[in-house]
C-alpha positions as CSV (number, residue, x, y, z in Angstrom):
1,X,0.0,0.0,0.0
2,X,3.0,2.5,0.9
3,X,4.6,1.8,-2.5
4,X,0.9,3.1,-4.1
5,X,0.8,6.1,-2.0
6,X,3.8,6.7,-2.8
7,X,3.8,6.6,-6.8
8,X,0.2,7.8,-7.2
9,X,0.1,10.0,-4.2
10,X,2.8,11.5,-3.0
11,X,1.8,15.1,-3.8
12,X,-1.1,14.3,-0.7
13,X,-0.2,15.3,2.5
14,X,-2.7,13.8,4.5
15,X,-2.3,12.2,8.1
16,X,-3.3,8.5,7.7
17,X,-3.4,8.6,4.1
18,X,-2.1,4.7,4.1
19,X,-4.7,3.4,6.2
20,X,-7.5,5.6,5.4
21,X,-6.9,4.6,1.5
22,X,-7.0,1.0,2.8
23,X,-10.4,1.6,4.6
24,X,-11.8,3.0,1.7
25,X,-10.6,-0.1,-0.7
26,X,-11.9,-2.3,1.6
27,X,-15.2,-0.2,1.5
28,X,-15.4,-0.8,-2.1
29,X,-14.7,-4.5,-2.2
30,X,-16.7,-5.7,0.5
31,X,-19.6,-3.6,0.0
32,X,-19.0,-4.6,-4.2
33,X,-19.5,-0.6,-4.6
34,X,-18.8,-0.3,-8.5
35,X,-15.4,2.1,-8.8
36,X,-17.2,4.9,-11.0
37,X,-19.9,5.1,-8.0
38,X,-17.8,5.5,-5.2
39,X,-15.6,9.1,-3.9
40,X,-12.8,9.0,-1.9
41,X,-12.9,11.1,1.2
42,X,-9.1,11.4,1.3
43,X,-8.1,12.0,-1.6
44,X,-9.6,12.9,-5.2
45,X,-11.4,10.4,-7.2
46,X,-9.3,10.1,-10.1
47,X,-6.6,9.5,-8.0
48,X,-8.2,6.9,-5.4
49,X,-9.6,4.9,-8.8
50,X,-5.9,5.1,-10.2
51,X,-4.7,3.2,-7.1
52,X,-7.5,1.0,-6.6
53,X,-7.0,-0.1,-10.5
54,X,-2.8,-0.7,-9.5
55,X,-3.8,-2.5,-6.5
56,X,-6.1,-4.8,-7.9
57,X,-4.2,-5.4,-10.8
58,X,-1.0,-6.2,-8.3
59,X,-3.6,-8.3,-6.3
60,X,-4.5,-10.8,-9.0
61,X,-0.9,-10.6,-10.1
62,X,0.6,-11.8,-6.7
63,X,-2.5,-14.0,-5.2
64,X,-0.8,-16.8,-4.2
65,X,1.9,-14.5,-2.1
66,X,-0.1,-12.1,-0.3
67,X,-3.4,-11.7,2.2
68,X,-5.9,-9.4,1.4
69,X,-6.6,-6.1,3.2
């Protein structure tokens, strides 16, 4: 999650930013909000879809390696 914050995100300066992005994924996943419908509260949209897309994406890539959030 750091490495995210840090490539798509650095620019924020936002107390929490790590964990409060990793609430709001797991907002998204569990409650199967679709990505267009949904708006970040830290940090603008465009952004928090950017890094949901990269996580997912590393996810599916690393499945067998990681746990979930």
């Amino acid at each position: 999650m750091r490495e995210l914050v840090n490539h798509y995100a650095r620019d924020l300066e936002e107390e929490d930013l790590e964990e409060n992005l990793a609430r709001e994924i797991s907002t998204v996943k569990n409650n199967q909000i679709p990505l267009e419908h949904y708006y970040s509260a830290c940090m603008p949209e465009e952004k928090f879809r950017e890094i949901y897309e990269a996580y997912e994406k590393w996810r599916k890539e690393n499945k067998n390696s990681i746990s979930t959030i």
